[in-house]
C-alpha positions as CSV (number, residue, x, y, z in Angstrom):
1,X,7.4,-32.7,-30.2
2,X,6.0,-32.8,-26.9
3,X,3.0,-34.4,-27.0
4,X,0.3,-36.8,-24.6
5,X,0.4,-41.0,-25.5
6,X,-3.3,-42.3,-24.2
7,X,-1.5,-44.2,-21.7
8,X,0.2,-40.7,-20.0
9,X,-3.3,-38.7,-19.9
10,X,-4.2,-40.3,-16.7
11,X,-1.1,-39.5,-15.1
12,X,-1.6,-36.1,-13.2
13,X,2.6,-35.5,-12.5
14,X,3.2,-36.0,-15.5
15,X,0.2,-33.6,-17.5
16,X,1.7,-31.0,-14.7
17,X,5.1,-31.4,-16.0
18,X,4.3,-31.4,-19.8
19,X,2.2,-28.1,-19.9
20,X,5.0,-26.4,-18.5
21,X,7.5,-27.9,-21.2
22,X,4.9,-27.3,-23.9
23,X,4.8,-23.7,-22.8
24,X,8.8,-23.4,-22.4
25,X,9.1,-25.0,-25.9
26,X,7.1,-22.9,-27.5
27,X,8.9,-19.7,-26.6
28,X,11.7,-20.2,-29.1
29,X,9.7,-22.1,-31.4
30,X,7.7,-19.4,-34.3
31,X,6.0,-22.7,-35.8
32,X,4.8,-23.9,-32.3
33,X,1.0,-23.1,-31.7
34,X,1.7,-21.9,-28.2
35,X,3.8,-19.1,-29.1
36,X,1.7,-16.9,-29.6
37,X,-1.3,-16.8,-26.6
38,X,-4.0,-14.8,-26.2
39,X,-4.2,-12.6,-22.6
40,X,-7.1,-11.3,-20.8
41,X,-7.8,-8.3,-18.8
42,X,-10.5,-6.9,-17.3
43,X,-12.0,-3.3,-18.1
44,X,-15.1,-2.6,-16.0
45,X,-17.6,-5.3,-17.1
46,X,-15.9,-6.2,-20.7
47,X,-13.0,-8.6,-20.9
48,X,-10.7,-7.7,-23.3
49,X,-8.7,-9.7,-25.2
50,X,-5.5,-10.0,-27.3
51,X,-2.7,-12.0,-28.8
52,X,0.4,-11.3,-27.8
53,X,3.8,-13.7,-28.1
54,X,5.0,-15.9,-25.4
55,X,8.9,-14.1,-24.8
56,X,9.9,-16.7,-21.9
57,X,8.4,-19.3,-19.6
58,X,10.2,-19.8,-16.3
59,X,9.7,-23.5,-15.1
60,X,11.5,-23.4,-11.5
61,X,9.6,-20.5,-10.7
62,X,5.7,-20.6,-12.4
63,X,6.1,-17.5,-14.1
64,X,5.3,-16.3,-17.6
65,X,6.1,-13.4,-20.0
66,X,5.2,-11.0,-23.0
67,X,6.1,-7.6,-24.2
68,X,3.9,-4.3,-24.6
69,X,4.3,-0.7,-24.9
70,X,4.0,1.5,-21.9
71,X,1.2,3.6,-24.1
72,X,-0.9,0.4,-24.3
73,X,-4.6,0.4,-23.1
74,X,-3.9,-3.0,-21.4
75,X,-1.5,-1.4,-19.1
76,X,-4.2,0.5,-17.0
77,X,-6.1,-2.3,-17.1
78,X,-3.2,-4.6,-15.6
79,X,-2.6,-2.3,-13.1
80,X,-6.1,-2.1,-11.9
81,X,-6.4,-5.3,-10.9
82,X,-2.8,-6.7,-10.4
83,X,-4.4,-10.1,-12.4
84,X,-3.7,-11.4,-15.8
85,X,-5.0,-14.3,-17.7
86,X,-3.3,-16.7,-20.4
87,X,-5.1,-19.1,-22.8
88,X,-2.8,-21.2,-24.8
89,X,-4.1,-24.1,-27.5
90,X,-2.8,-26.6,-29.6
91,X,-4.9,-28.4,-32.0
92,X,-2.0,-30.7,-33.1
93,X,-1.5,-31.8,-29.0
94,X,-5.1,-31.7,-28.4
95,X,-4.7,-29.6,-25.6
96,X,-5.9,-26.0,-24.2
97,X,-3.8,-24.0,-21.5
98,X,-5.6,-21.6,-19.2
99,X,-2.9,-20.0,-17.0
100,X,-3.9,-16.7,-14.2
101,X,-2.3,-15.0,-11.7
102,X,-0.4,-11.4,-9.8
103,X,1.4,-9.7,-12.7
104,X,3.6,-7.3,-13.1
105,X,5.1,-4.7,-15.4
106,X,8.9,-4.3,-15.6
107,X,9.4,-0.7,-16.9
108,X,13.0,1.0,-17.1
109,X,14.6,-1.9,-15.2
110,X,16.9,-4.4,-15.5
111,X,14.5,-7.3,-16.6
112,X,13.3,-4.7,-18.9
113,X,16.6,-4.1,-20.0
114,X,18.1,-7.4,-20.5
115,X,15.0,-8.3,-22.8
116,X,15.1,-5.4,-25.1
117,X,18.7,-6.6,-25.6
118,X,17.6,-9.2,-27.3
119,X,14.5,-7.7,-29.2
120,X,15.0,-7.9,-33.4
121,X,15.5,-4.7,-35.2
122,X,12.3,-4.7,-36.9
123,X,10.5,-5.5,-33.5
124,X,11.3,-2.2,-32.4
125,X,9.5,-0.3,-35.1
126,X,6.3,-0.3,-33.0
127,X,7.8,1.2,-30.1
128,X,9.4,4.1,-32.1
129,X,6.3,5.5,-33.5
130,X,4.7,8.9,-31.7
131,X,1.5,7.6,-31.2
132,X,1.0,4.7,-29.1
133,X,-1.1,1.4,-29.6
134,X,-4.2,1.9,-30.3
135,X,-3.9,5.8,-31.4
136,X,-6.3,7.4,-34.5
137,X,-3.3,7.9,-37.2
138,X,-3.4,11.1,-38.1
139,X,-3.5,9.8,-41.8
140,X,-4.9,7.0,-44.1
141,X,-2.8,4.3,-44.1
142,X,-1.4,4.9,-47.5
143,X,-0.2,8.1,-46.6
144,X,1.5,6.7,-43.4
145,X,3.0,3.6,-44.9
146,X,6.3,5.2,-45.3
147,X,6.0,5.9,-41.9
148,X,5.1,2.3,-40.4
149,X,7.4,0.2,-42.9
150,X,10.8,2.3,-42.1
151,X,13.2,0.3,-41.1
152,X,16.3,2.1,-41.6
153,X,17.1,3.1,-38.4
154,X,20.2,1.9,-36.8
155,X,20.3,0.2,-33.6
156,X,21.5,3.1,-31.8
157,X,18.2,5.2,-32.7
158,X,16.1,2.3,-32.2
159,X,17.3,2.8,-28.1
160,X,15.1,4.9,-27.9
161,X,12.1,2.7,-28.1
162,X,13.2,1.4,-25.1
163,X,11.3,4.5,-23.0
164,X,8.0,2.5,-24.0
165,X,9.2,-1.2,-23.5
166,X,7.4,-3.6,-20.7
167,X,7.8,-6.8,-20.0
168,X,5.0,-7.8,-18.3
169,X,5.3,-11.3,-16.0
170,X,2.6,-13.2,-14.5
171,X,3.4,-15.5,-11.8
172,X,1.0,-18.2,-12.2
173,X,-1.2,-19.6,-9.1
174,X,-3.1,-21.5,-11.0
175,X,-3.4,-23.5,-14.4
176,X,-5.9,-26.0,-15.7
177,X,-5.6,-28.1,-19.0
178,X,-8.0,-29.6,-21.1
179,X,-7.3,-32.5,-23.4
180,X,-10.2,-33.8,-26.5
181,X,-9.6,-37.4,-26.8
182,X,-11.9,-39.3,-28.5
183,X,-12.4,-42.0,-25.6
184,X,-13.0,-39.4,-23.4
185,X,-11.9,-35.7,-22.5
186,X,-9.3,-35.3,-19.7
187,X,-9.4,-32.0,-17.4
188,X,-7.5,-31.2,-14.3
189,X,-6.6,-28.3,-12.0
190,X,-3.1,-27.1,-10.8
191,X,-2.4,-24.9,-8.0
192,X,0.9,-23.1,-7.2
193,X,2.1,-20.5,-4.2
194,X,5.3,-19.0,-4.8
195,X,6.3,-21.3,-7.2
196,X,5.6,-24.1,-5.8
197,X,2.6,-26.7,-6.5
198,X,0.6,-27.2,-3.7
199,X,-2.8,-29.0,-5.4
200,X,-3.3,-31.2,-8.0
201,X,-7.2,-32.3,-9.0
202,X,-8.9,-33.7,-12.0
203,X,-12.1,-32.0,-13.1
204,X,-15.1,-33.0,-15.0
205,X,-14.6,-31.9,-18.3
């Protein structure tokens, strides 16, 4: 388990270089805390936010991932502003995540492609219904519970979710951690263009 000793907390490389591998563990990791993050986007003068699963973390390159439906109100809202935020927490390593940068959706492409490939059967359900996220159902839930636990389908009909599949990546330009410890809370600021960090700096908690 990745985690911080006392004696590493000081050490600003390496707090850089863990949150990334805590991130990039937690991707294929169900149990990890970080795999599932909450996002934030902005619509007018309300922040709205959700939790949404952490598909991949690309180290080399500062960029993170999740998947949505094309229908979903967050997708105006990303496109608005071109910005997303990520807040990732784990009680266990003592340690909050807050990640924000450029996003952008991958609709109908290859990256969109290549990770619907490897999307579970019953992950697809969503993405095959006629409304979209966040619809009025037409019914009470009773009566549509046929419809929203039917999993049936083969893999070849569940293709045609794929119309409504995004991945949507963020390339970070900045993160900034914060650690509890009970001699003393630890917080610092990381910095990034094109991939690449360019400023490290410890804050006041």
């Amino acid at each position: 388990m990745t985690s911080f000793e006392s004696s590493q907390i000081n050490d600003i490389g390496f707090v850089e270089q863990t949150c990334w591998q805590m991130l990039s563990d937690a991707v294929k990791d169900r149990n990890h805390a970080m795999h599932t993050v909450v996002i934030g986007t902005a619509d007018g003068a309300l922040a709205q936010l959700r939790t949404v699963v952490l598909r991949r973390v690309d180290i080399d390159t500062r960029k993170v991932y999740f998947h949505t439906d094309i229908r979903s109100a967050k997708i105006g809202q990303i496109r608005t502003t071109g910005l997303l935020s990520w807040l990732a927490y784990d009680p266990s390593r003592r340690s909050q995540i807050r990640l924000s940068g450029p996003t952008i959706l991958h609709h109908g492409d290859e990256l969109a492609r290549h990770h619907w490939s490897g999307t579970a059967h019953f992950s697809r359900r969503c993405y095959l219904l006629p409304e979209g996220p966040g619809q009025l159902l037409m019914q009470d839930v009773t009566t549509a519970d046929e419809r929203l636990s039917d999993f049936s389908y083969s893999k070849e009909e569940s293709e045609a979710g794929f119309e409504q599949f995004v991945v949507v990546e963020t390339s970070v330009d900045s993160m900034e951690w914060y650690y509890t410890f009970s001699r003393g809370n630890r917080r610092a600021l990381f910095s990034y263009q094109e991939g690449q960090l360019v400023d490290a700096a410890w804050l006041t908690p």
